[in-house]
mmCIF file of the N, C-alpha and C atoms, coordinates in Angstrom:
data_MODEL
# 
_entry.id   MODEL 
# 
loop_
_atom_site.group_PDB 
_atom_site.id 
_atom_site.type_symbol 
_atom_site.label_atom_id 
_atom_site.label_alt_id 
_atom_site.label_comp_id 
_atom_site.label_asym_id 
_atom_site.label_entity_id 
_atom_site.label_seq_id 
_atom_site.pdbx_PDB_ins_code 
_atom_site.Cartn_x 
_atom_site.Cartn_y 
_atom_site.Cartn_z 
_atom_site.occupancy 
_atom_site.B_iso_or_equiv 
_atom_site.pdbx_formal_charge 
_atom_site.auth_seq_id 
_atom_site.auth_comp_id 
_atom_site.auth_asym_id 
_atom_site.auth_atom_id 
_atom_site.pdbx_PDB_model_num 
ATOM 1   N N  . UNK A 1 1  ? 170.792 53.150 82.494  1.00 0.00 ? 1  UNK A N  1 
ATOM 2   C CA . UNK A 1 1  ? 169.697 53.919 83.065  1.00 0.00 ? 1  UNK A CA 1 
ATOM 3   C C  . UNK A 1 1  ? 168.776 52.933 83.798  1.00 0.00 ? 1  UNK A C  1 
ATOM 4   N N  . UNK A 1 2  ? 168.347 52.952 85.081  1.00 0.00 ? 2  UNK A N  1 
ATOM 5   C CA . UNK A 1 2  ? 167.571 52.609 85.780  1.00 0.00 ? 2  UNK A CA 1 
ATOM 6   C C  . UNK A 1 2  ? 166.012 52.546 85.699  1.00 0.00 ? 2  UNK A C  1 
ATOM 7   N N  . UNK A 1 3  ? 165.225 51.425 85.380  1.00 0.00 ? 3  UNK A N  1 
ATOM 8   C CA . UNK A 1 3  ? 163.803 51.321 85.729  1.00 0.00 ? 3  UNK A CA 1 
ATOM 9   C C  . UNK A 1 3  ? 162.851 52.528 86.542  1.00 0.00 ? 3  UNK A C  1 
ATOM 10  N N  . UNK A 1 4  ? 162.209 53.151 86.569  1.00 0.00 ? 4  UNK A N  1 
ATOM 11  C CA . UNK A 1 4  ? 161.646 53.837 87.457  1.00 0.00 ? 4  UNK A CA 1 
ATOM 12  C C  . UNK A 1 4  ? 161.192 53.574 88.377  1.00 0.00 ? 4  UNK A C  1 
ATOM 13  N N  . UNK A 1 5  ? 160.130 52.435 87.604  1.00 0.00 ? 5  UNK A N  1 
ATOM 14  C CA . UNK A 1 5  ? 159.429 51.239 88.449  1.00 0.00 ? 5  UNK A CA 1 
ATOM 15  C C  . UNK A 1 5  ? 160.566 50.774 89.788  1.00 0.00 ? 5  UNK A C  1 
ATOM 16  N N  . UNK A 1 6  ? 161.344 49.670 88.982  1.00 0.00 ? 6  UNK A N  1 
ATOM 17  C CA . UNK A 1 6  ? 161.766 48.845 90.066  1.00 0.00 ? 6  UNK A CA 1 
ATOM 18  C C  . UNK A 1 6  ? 162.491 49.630 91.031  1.00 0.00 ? 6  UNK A C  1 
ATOM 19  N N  . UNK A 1 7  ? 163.062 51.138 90.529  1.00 0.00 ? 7  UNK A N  1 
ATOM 20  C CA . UNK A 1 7  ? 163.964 51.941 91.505  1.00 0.00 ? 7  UNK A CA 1 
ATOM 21  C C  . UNK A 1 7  ? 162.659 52.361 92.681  1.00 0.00 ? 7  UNK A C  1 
ATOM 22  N N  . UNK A 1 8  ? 161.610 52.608 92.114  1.00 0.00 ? 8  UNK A N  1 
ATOM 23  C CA . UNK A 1 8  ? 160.639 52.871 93.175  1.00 0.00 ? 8  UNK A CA 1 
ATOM 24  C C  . UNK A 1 8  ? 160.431 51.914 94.448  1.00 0.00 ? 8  UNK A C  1 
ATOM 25  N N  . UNK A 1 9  ? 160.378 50.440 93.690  1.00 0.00 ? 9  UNK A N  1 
ATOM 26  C CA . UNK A 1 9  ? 159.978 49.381 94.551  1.00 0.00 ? 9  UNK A CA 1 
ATOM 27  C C  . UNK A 1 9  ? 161.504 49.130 95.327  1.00 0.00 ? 9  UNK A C  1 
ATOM 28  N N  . UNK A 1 10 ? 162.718 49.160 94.928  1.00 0.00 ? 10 UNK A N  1 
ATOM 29  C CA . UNK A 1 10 ? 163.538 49.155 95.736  1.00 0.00 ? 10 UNK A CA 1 
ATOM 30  C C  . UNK A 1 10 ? 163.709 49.947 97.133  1.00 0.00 ? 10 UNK A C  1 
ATOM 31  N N  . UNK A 1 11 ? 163.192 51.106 96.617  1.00 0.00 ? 11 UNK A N  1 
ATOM 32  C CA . UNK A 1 11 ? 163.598 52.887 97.128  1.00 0.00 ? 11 UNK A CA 1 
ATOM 33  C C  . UNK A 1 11 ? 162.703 52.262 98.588  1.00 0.00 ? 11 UNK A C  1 
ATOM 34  N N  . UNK A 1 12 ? 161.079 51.586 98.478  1.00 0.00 ? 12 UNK A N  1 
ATOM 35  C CA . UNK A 1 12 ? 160.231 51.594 99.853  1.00 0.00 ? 12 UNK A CA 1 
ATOM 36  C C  . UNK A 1 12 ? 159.986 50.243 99.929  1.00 0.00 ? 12 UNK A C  1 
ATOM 37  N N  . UNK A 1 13 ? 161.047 48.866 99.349  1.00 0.00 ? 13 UNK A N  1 
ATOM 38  C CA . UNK A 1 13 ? 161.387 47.810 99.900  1.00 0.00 ? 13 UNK A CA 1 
ATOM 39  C C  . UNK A 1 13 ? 160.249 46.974 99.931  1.00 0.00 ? 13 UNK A C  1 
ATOM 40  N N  . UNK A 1 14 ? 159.328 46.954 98.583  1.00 0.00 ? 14 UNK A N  1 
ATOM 41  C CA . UNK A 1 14 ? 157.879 46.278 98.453  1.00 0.00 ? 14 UNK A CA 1 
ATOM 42  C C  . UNK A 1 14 ? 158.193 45.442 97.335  1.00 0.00 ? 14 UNK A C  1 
ATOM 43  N N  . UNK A 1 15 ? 157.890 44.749 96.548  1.00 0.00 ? 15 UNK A N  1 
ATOM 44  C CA . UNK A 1 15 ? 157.160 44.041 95.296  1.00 0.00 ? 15 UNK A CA 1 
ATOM 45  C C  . UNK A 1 15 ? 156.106 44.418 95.193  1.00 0.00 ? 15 UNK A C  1 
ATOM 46  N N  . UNK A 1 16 ? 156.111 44.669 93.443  1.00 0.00 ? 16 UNK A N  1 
ATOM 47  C CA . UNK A 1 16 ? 154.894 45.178 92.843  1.00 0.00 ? 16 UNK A CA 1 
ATOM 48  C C  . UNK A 1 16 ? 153.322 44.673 93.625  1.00 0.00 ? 16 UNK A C  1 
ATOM 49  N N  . UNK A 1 17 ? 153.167 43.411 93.971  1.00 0.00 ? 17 UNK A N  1 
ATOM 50  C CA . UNK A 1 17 ? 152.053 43.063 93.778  1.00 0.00 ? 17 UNK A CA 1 
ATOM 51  C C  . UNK A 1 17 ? 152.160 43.836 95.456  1.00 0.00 ? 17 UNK A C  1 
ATOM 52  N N  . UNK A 1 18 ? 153.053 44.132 96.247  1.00 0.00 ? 18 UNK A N  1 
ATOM 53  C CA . UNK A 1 18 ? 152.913 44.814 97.763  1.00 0.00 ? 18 UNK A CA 1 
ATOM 54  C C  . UNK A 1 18 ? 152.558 46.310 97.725  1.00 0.00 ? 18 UNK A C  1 
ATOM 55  N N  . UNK A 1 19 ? 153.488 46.636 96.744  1.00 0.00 ? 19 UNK A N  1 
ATOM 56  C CA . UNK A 1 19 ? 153.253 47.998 96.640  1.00 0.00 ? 19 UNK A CA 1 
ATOM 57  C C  . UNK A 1 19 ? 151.644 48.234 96.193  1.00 0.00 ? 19 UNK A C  1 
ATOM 58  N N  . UNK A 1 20 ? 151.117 47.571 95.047  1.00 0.00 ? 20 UNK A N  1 
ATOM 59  C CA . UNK A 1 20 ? 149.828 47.935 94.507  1.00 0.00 ? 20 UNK A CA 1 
ATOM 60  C C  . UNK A 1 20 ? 149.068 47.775 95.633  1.00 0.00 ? 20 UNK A C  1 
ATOM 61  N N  . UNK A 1 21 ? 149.036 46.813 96.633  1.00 0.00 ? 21 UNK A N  1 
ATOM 62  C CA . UNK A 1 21 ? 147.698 46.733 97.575  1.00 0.00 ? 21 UNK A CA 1 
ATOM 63  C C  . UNK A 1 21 ? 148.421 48.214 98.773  1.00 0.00 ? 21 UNK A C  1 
ATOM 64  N N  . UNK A 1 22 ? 149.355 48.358 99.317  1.00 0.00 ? 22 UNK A N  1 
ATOM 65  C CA . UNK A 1 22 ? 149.570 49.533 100.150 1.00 0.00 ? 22 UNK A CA 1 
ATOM 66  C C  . UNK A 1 22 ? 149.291 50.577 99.049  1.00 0.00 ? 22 UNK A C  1 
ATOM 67  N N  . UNK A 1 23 ? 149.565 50.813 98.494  1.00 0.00 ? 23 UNK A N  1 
ATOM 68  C CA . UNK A 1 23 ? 149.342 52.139 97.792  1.00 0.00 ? 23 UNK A CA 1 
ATOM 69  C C  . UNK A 1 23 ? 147.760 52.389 96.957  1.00 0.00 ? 23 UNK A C  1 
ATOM 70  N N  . UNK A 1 24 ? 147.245 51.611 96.857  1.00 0.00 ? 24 UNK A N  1 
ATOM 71  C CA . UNK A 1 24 ? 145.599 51.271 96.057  1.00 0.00 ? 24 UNK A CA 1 
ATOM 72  C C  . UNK A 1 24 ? 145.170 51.593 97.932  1.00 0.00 ? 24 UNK A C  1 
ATOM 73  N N  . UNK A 1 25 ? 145.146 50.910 98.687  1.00 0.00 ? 25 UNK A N  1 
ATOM 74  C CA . UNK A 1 25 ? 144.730 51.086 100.363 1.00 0.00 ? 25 UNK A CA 1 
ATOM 75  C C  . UNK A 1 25 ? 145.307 52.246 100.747 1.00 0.00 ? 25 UNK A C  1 
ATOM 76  N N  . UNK A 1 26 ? 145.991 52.955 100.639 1.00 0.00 ? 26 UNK A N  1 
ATOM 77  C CA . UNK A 1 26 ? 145.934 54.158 100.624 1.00 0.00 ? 26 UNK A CA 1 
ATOM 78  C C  . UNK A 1 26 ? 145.208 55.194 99.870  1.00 0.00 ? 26 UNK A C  1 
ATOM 79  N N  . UNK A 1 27 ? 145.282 54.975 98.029  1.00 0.00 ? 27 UNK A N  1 
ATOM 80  C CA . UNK A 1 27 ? 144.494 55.788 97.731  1.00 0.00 ? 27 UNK A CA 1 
ATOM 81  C C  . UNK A 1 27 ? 142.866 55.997 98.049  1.00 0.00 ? 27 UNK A C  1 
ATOM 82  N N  . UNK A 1 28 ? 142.088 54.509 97.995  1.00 0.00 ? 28 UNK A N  1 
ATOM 83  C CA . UNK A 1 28 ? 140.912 54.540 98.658  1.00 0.00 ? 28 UNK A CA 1 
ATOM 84  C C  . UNK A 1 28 ? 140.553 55.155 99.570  1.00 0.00 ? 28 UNK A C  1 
ATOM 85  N N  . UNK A 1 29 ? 141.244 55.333 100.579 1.00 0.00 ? 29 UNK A N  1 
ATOM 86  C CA . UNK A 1 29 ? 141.565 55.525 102.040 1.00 0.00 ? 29 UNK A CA 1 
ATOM 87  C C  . UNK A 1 29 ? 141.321 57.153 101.710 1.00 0.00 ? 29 UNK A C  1 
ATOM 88  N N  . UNK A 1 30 ? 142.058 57.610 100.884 1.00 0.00 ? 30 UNK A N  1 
ATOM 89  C CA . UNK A 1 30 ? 142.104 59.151 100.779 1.00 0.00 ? 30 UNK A CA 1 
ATOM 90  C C  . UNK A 1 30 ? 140.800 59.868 100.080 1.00 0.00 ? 30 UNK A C  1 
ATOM 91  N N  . UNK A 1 31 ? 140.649 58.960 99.082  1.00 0.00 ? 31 UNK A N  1 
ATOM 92  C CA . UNK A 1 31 ? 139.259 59.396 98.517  1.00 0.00 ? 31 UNK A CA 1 
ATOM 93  C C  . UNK A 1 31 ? 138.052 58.972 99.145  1.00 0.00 ? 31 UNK A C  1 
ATOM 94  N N  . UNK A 1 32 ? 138.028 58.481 100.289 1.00 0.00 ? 32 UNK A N  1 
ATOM 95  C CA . UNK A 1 32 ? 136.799 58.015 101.367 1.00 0.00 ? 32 UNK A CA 1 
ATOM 96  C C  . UNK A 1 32 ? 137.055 59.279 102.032 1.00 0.00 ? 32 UNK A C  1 
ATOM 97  N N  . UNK A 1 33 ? 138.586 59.159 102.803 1.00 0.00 ? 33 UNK A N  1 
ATOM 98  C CA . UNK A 1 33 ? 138.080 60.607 103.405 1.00 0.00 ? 33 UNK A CA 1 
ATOM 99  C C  . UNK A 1 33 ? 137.961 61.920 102.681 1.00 0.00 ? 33 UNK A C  1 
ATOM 100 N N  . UNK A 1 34 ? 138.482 61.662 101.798 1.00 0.00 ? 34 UNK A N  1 
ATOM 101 C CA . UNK A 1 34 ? 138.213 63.373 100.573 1.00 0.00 ? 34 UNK A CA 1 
ATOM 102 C C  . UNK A 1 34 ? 136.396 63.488 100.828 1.00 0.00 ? 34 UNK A C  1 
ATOM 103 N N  . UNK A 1 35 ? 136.108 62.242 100.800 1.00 0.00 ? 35 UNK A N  1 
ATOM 104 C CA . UNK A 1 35 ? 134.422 62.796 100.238 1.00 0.00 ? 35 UNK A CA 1 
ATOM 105 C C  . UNK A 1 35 ? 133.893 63.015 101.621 1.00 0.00 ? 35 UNK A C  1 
ATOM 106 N N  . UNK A 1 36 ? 134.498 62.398 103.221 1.00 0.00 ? 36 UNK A N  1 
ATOM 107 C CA . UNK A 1 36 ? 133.652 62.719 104.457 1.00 0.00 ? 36 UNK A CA 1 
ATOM 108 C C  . UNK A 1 36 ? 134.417 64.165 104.765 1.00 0.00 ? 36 UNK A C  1 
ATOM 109 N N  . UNK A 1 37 ? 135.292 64.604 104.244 1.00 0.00 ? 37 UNK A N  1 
ATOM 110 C CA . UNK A 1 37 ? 135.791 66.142 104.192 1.00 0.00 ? 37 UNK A CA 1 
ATOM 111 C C  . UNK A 1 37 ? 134.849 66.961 103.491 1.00 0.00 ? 37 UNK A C  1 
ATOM 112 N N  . UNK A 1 38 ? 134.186 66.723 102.268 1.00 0.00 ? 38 UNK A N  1 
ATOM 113 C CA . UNK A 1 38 ? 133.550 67.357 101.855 1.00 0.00 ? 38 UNK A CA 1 
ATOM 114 C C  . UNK A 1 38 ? 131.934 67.490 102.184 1.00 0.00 ? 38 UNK A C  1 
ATOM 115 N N  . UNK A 1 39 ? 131.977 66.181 102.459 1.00 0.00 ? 39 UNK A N  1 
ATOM 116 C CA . UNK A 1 39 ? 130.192 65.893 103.085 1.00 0.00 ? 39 UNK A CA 1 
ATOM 117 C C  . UNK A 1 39 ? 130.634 67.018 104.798 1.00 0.00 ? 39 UNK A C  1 
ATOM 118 N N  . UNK A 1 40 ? 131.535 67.486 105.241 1.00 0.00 ? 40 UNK A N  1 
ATOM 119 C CA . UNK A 1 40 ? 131.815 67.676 106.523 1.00 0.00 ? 40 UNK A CA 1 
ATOM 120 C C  . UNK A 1 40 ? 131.747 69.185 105.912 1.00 0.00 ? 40 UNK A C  1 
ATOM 121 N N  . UNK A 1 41 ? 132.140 69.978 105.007 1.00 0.00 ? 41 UNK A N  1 
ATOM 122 C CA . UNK A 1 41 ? 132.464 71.205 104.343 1.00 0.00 ? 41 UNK A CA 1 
ATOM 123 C C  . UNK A 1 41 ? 130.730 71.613 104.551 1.00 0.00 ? 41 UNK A C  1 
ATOM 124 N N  . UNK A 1 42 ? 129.858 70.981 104.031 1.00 0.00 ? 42 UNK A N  1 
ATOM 125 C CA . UNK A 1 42 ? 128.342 71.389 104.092 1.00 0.00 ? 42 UNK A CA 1 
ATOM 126 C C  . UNK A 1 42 ? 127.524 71.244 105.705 1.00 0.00 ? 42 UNK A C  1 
ATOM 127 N N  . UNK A 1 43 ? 128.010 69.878 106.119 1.00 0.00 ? 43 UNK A N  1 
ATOM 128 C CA . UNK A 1 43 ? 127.519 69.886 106.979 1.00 0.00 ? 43 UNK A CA 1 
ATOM 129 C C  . UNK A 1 43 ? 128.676 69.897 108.163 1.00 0.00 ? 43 UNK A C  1 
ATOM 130 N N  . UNK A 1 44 ? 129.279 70.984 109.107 1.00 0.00 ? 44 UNK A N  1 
ATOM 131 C CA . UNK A 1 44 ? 130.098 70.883 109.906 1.00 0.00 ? 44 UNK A CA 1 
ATOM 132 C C  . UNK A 1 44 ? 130.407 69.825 110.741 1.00 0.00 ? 44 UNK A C  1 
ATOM 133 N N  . UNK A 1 45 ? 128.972 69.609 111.471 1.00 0.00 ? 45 UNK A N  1 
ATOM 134 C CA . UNK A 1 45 ? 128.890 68.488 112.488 1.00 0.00 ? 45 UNK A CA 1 
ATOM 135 C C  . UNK A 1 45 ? 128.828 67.200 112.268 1.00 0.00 ? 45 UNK A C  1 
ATOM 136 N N  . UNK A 1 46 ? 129.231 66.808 110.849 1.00 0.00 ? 46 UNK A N  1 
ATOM 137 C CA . UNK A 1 46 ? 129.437 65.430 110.195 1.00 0.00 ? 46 UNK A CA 1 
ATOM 138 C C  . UNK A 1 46 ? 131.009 65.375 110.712 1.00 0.00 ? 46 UNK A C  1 
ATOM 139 N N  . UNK A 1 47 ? 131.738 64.380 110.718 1.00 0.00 ? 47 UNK A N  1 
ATOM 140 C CA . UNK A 1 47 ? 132.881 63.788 110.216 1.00 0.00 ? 47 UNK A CA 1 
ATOM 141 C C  . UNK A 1 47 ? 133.856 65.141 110.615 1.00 0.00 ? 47 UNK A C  1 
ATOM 142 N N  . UNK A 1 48 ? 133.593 65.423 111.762 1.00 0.00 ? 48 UNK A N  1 
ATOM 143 C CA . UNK A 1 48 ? 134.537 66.534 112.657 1.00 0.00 ? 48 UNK A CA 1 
ATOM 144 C C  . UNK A 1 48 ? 135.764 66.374 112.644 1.00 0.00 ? 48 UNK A C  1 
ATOM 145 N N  . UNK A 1 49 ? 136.345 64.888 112.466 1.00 0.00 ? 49 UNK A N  1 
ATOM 146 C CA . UNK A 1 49 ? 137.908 64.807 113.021 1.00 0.00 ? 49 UNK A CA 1 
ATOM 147 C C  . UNK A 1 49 ? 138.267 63.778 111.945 1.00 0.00 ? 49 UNK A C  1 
ATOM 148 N N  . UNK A 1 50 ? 137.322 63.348 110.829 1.00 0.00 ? 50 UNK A N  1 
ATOM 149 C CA . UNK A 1 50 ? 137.866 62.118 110.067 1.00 0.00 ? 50 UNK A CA 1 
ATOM 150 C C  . UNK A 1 50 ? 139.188 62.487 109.178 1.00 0.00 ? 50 UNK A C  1 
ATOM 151 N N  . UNK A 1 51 ? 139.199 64.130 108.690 1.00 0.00 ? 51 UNK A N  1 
ATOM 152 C CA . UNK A 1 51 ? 140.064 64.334 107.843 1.00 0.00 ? 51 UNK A CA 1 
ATOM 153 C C  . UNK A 1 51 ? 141.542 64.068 108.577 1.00 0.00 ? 51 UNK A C  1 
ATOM 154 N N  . UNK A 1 52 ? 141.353 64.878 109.862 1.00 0.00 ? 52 UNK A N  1 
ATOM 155 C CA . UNK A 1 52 ? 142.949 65.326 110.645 1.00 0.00 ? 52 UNK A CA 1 
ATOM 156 C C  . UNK A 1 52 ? 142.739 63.553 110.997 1.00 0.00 ? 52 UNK A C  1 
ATOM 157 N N  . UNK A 1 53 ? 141.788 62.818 111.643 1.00 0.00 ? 53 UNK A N  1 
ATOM 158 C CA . UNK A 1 53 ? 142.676 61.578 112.425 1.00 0.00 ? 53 UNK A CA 1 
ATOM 159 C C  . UNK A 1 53 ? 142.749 60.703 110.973 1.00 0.00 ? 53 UNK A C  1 
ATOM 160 N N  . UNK A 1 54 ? 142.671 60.668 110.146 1.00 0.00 ? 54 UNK A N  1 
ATOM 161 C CA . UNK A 1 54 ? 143.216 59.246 108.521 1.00 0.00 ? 54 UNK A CA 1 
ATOM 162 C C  . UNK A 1 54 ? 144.697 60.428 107.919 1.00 0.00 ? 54 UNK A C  1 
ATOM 163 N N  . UNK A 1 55 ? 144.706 61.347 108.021 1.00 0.00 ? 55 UNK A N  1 
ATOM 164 C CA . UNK A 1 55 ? 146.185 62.150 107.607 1.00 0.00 ? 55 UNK A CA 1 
ATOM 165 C C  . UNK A 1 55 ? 147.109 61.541 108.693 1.00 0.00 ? 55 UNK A C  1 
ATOM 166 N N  . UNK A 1 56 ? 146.975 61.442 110.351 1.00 0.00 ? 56 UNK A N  1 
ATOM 167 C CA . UNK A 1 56 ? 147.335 61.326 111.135 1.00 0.00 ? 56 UNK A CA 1 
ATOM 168 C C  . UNK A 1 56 ? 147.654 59.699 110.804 1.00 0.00 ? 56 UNK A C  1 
ATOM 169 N N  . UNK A 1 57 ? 146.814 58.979 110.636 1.00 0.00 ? 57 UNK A N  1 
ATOM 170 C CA . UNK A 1 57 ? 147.313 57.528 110.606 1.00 0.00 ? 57 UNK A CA 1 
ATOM 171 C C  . UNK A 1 57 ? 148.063 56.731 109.276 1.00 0.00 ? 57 UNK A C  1 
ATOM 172 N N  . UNK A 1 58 ? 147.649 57.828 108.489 1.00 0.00 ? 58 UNK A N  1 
ATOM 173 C CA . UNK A 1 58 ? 147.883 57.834 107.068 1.00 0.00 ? 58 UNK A CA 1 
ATOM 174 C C  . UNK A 1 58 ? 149.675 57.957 107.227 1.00 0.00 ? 58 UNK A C  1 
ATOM 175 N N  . UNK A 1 59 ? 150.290 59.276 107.876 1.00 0.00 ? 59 UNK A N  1 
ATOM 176 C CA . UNK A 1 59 ? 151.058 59.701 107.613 1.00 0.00 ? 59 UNK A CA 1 
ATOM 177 C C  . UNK A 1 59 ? 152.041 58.953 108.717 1.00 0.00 ? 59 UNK A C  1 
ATOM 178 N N  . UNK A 1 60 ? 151.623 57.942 109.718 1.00 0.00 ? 60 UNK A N  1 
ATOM 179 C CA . UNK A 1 60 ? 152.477 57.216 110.867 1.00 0.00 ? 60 UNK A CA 1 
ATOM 180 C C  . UNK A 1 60 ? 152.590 55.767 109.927 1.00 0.00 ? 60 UNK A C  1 
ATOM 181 N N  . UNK A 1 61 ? 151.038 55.683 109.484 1.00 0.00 ? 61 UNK A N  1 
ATOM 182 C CA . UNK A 1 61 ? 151.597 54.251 108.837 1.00 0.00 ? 61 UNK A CA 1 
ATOM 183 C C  . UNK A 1 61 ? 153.065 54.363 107.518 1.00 0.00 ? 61 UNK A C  1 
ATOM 184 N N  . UNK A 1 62 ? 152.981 55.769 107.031 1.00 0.00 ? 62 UNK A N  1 
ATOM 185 C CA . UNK A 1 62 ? 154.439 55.679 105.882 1.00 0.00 ? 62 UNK A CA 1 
ATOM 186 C C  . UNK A 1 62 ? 155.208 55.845 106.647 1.00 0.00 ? 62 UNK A C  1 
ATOM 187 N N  . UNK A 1 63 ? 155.404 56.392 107.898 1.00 0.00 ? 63 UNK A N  1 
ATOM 188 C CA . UNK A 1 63 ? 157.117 56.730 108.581 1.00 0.00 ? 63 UNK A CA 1 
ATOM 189 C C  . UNK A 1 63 ? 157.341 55.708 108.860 1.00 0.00 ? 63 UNK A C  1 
ATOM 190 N N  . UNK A 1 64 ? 155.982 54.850 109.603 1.00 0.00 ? 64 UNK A N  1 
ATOM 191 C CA . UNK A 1 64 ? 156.736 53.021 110.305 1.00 0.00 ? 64 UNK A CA 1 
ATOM 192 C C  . UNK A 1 64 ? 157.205 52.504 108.779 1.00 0.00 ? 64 UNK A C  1 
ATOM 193 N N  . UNK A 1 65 ? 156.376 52.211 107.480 1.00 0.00 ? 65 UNK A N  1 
ATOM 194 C CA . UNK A 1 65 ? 157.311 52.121 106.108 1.00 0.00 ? 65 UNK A CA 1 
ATOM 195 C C  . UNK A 1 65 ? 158.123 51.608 105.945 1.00 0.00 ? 65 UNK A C  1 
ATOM 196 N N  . UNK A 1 66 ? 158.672 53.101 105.894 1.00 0.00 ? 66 UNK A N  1 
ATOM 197 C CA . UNK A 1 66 ? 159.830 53.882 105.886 1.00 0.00 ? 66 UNK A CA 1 
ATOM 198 C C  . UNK A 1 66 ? 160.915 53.249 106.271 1.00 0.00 ? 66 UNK A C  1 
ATOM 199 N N  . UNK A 1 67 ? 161.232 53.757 107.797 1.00 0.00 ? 67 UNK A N  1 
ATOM 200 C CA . UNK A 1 67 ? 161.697 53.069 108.656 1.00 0.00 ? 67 UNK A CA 1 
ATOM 201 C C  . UNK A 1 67 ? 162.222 51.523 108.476 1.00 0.00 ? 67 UNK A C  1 
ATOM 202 N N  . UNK A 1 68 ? 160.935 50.848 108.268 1.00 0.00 ? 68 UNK A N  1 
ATOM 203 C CA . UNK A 1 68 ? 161.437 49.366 108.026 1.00 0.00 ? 68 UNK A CA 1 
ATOM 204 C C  . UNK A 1 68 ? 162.262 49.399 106.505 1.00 0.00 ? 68 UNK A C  1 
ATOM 205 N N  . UNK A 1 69 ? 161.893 49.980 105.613 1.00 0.00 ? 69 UNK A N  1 
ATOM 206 C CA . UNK A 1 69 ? 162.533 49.705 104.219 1.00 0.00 ? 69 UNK A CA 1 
ATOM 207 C C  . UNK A 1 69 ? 164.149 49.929 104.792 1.00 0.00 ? 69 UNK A C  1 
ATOM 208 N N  . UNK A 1 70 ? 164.159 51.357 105.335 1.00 0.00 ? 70 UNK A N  1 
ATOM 209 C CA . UNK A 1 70 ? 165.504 51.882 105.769 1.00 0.00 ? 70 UNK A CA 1 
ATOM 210 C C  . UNK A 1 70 ? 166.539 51.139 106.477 1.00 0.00 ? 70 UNK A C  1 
ATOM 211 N N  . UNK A 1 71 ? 165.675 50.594 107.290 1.00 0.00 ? 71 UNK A N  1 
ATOM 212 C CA . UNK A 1 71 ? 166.147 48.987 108.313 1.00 0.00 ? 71 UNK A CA 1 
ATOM 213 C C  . UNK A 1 71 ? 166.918 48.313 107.206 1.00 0.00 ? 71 UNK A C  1 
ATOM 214 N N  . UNK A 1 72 ? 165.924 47.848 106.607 1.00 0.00 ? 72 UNK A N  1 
ATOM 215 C CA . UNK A 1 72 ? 166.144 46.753 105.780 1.00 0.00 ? 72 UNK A CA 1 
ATOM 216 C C  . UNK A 1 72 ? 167.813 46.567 104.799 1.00 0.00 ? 72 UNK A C  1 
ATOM 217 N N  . UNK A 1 73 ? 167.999 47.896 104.410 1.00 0.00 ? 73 UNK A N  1 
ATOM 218 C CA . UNK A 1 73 ? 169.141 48.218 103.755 1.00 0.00 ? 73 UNK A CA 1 
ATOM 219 C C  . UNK A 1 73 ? 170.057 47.579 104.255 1.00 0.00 ? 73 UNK A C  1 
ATOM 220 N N  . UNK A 1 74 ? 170.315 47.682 106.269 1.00 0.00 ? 74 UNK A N  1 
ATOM 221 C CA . UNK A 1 74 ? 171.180 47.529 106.828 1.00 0.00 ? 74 UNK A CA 1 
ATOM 222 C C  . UNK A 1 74 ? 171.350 46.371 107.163 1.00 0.00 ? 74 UNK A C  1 
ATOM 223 N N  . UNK A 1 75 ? 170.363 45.203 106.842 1.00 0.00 ? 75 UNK A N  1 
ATOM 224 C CA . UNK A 1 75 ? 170.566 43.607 107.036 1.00 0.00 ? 75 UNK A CA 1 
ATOM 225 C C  . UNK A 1 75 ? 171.782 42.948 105.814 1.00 0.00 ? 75 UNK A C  1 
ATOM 226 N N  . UNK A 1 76 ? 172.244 42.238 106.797 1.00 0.00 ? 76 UNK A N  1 
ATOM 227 C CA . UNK A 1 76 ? 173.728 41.674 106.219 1.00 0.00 ? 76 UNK A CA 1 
ATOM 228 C C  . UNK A 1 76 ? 173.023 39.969 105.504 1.00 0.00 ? 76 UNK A C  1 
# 
């Protein structure tokens, strides 16, 4: 039976100590904008576009990732 852990860190081609800073920089990232989403919920004209443009960069920075982990498989 397989690690969870290390199958994880294999699966998106990081070491622990890589994975913790991308994924900790991401979660921050989400709970900064969770709260200018919500400061934006009361006041509309706050933080108009912060939610859609950090999902937007949020979600290009995992496909580039991705991509490279996927790459990576294929190096001889």
């Amino acid at each position: 039976m397989s690690n969870p852990i290390t199958r994880h860190l294999k699966d998106v081609g990081e070491s622990y100590p890589e994975h913790f800073i991308a994924a900790s920089g991401f979660g921050i990232r989400m709970m900064t904008t969770g709260l200018a989403c919500f400061i934006h919920s009361i006041f509309p004209f706050l933080f108009e576009k912060t939610g859609s443009d950090m999902v937007r960069r949020l979600h290009d920075e995992m496909v580039i990732k991705r991509r490279k982990a996927d790459n990576h498989d294929w190096v001889i």
